[in-house]
C-alpha positions in Angstrom: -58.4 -1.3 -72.5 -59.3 -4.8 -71.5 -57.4 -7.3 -69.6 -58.8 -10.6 -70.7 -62.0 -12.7 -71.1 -63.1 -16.1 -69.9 -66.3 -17.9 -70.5 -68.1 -18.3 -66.5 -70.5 -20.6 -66.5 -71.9 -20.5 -62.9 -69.9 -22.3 -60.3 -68.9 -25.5 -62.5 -65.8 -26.2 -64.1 -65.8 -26.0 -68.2 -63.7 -29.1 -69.2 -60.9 -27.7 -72.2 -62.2 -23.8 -72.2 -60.2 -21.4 -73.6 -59.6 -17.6 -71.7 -57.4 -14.6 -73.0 -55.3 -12.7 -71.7 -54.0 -9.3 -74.1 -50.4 -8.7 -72.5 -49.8 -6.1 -75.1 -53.0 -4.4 -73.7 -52.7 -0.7 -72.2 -54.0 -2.6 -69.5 -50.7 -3.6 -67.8 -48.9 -0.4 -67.3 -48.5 -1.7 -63.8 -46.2 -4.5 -65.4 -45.8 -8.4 -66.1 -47.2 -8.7 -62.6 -50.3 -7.7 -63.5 -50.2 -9.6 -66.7 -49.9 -12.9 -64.1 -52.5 -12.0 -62.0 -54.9 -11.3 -65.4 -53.5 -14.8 -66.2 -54.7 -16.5 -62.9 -58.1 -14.7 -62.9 -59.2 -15.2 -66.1 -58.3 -19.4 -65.7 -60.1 -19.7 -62.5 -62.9 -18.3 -64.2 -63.2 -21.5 -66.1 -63.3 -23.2 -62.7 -66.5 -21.6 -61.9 -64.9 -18.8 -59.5 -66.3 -15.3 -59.1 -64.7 -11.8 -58.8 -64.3 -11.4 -55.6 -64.1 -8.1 -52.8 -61.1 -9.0 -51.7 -58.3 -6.8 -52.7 -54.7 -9.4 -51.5 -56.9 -12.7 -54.2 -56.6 -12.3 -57.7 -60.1 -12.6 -58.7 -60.3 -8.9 -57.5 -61.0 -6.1 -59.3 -60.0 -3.4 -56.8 -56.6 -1.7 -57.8 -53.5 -0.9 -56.3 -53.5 -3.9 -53.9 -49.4 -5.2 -54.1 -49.5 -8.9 -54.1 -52.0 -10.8 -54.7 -52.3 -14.8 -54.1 -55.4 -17.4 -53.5 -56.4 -16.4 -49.7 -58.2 -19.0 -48.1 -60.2 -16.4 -46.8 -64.5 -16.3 -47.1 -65.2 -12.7 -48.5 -68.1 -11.4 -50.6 -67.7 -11.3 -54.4 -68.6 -7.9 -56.5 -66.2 -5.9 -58.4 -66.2 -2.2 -56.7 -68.8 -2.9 -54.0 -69.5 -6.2 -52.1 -71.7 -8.5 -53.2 -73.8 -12.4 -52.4 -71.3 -14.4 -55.3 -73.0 -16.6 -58.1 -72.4 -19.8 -55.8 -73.3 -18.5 -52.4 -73.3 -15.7 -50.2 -69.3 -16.0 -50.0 -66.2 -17.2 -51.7 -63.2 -18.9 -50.5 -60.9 -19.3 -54.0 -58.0 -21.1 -52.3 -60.6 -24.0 -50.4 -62.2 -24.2 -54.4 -58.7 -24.7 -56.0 -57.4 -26.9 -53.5 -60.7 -29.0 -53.5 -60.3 -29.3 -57.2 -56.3 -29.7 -57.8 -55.3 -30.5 -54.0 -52.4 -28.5 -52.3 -49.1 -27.8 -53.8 -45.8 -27.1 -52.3 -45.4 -23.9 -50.3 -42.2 -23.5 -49.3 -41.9 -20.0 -47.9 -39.2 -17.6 -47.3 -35.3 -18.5 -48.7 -33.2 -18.2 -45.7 -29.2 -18.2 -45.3 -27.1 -17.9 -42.2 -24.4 -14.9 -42.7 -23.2 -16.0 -39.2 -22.7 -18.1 -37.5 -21.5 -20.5 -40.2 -22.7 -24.2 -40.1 -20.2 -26.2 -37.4 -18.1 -23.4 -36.8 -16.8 -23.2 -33.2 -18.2 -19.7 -31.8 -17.6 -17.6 -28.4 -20.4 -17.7 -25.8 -23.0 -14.4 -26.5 -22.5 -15.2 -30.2 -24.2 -13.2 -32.8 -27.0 -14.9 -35.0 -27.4 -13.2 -38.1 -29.8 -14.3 -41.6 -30.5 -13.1 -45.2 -34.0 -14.0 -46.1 -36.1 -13.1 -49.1 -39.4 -13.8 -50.7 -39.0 -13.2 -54.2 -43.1 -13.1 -54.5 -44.8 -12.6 -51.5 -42.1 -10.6 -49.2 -41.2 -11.9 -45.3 -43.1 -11.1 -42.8 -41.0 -12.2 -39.4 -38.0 -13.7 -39.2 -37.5 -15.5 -35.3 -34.2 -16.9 -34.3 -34.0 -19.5 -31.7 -30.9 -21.5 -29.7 -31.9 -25.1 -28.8 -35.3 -24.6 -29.2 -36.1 -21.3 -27.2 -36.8 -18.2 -29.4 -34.3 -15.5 -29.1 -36.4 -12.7 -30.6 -38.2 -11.7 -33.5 -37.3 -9.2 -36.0 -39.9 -8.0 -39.0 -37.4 -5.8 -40.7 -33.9 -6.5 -42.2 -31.3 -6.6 -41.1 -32.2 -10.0 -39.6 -30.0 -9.7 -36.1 -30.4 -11.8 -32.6 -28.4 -12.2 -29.7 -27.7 -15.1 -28.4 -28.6 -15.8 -24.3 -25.8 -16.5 -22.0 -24.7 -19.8 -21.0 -24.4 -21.6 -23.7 -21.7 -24.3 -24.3 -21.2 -27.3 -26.4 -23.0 -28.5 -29.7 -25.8 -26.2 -30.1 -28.3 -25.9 -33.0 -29.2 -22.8 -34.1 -32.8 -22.4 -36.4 -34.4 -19.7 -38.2 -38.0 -19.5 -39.3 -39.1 -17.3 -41.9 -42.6 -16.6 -42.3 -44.0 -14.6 -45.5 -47.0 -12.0 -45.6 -49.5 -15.3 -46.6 -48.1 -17.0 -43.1 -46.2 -19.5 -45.2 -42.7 -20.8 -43.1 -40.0 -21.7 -44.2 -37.0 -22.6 -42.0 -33.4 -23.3 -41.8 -31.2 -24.7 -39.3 -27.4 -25.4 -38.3 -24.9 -27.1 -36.0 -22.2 -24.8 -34.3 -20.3 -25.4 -31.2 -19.6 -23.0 -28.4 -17.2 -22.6 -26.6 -13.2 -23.3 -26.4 -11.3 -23.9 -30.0 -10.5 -27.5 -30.1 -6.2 -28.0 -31.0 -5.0 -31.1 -32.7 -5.3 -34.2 -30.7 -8.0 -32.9 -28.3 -10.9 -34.5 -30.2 -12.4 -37.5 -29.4 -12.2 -40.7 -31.5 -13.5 -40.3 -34.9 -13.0 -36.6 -34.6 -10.9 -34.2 -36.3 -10.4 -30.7 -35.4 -11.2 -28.0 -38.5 -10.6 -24.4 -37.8 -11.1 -25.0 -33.8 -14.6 -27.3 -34.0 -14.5 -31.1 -34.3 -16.1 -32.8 -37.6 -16.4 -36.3 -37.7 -13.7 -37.6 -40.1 -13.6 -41.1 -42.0 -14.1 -43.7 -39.3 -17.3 -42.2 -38.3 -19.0 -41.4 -41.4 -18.6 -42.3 -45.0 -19.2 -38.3 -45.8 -17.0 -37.1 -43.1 -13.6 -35.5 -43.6 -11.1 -37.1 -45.6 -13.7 -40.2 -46.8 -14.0 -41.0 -50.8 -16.1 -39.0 -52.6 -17.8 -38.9 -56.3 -19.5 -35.3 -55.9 -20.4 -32.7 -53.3 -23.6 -34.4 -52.2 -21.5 -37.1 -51.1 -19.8 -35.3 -48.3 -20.7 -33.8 -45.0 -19.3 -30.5 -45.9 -20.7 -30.1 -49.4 -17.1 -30.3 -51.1 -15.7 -33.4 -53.1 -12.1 -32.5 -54.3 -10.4 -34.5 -57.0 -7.1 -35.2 -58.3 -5.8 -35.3 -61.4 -7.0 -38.8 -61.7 -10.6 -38.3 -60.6 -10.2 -40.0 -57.4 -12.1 -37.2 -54.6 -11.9 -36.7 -50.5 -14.4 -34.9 -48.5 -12.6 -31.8 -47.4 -13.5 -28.1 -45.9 -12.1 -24.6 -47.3 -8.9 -23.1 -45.5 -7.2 -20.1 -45.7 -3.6 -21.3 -46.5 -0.7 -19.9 -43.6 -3.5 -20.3 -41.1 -3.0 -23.5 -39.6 -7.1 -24.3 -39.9 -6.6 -28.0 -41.9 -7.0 -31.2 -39.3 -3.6 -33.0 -38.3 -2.1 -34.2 -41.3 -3.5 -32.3 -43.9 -2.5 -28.2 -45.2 -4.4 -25.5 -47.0 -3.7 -26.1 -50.7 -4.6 -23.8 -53.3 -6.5 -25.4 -56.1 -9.3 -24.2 -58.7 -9.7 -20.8 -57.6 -10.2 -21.9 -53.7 -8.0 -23.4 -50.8 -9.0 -26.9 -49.3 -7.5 -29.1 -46.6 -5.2 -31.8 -48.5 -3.5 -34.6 -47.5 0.4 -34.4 -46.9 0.3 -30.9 -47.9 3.3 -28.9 -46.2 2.1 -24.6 -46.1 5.6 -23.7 -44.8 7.4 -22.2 -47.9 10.7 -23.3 -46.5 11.8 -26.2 -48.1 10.6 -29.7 -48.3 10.2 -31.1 -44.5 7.1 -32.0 -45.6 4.2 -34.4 -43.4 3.8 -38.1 -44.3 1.6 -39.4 -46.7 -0.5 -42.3 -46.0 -0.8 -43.2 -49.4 -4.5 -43.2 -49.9 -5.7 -45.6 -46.8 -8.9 -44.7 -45.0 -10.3 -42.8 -48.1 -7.5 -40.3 -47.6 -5.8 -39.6 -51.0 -2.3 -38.4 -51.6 -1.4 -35.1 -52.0 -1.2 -33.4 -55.5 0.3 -29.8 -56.0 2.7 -27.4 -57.1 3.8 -26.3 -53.4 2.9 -30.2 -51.8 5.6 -31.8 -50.0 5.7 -35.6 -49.4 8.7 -38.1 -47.4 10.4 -39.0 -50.3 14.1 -40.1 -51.0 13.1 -38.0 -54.6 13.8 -34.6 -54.9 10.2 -32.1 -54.5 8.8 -31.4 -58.0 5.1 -29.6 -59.6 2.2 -32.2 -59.2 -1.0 -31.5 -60.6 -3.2 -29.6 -58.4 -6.6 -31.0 -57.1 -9.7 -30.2 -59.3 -12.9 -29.0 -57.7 -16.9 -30.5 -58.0 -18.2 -27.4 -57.0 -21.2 -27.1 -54.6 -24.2 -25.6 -57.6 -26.9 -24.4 -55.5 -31.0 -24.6 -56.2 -32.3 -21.2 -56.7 -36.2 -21.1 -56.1 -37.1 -18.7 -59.0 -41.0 -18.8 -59.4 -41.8 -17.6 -62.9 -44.7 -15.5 -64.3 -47.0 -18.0 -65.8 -50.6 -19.1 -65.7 -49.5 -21.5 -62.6 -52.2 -20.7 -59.4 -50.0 -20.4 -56.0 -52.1 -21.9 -53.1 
């Protein structure tokens, strides 16, 4: 019934020691995260670190404590009882880690907007509303604020704030997470409020997108409708391309809905809608919009329902292929890796 075993030699740090931990040891019928936290002790014993009274650090003995990371907290050491530790009368494992190894990344809580949506345009009194998880450590607070004023704080999901009255225009909205260890992480967007914009009202290099205006090609080489090799390229995160590989920034659109900037329709391709050039969504016929024919990074449109000026008769094109956006996922894994 033992965990593991470490050589301690004092508070010094034994250069290529070996410690054990038994992970098929009766030991662990709490789980792999015990088998981690074994891990984590029995290493920093090599670094010349104590066992510790302090139930949240790993170098505890005490049980039934939930997480456990290196606090940078001064406790005493001892196993069931406080003690003076073999270095002094207290211990402070994260400051002797950090002094040895320095700092690594702390990132905090993963946080994602479930409304409003990044540069949507949104009513005044809008709802602000977040997922956020800590796959480790859990969230502590979540606090929601509109141009810099905090519009509340909420400790338990779901994660819901209202937004104050009088709000108008561009307005950023941010969210900051903070985990049981005090750890932030936080995670902002663009929206505007008030009135849908219509085609035309936007102002030079502009374009209005499901009633907010984006900056288009003029303005920015990752705005709407500019050339693209790959999501990262674009303002929106979305790179279509055509059958030839050739790719515009565009946005999603719900096809019938009118959402697409002037010039462009909803066009079904790769399991998704997106804004193409030239594309016509009334099923009637072919009066179809004008192409430009690929100038200002705008490509021509390519699909079975697209509708061009032509003196040809309409026929199947080759829809668009997508680069879809592929998402980081933090996932920390269980392994002998100390978490400052």
């Amino acid at each position: 019934n033992i965990g593991g075993v470490a050589p301690f030699f004092g508070c010094s740090i034994i250069n290529n020691a070996v410690s054990f931990s038994f992970a098929n040891s009766s030991f662990y019928r709490q789980g792999i995260d015990s088998i981690c936290e074994t891990v984590a002790q029995e290493t920093a014993h090599a670094f010349g670190m104590d066992h510790q009274y302090l139930c949240s650090d790993p170098m505890t003995y005490l049980p039934s404590c939930g997480y456990k990371w290196f606090n940078d907290v001064d406790s005493p050491c001892g196993e069931f009882s406080p003690e003076s530790c073999t270095c002094g009368p207290t211990q402070n494992s994260y400051q002797i880690l950090s002094s040895h190894f320095g700092v690594g990344e702390s990132p905090g809580p993963d946080m994602s907007f479930v409304r409003p949506l990044p540069n949507t345009n949104v009513n005044s009194g809008f709802i602000i509303e977040v997922d956020a998880n800590d796959y480790y450590y859990g969230v502590g607070t979540v606090e929601a604020f509109v141009n810099g004023a905090s519009v509340g704080v909420a400790s338990t999901p779901p994660y819901i704030f209202n937004s104050p009255a009088g709000i108008e225009g561009v307005t950023l909205v941010e969210v900051r997470a903070t985990d049981i260890r005090g750890v932030e992480g936080i995670s902002q967007i663009e929206i505007n409020v008030g009135d849908d914009c219509t085609p035309g009202s936007c102002e030079s290099g502009l374009v209005c997108y499901q009633g907010y205006c984006i900056e288009d090609a003029t303005t920015s080489g990752s705005g709407f409708g500019a050339s693209c090799s790959g999501n990262e390229t674009c303002n929106s995160s979305l790179c279509a391309l055509d059958s030839e590989g050739a790719g515009i920034c565009t946005e999603i659109c719900e096809i019938g809905e009118g959402q697409c900037p002037s010039g462009f329709g909803c066009l079904e391709a790769g399991g998704s809608n997106v804004c193409w050039a030239g594309v016509d969504e009334d099923p009637s016929g072919c009066g179809c919009n004008s192409s430009n024919n690929g100038k200002n990074g705008v490509l021509p449109p390519l699909s079975s329902n697209a509708r061009i000026y032509d003196s040809t008769p309409c026929e199947k094109l080759t829809p668009p292929r997508l680069i879809f956006l592929i998402l980081s996922l933090r996932q920390p894994l269980h392994a002998a890796v100390f978490t400052l």
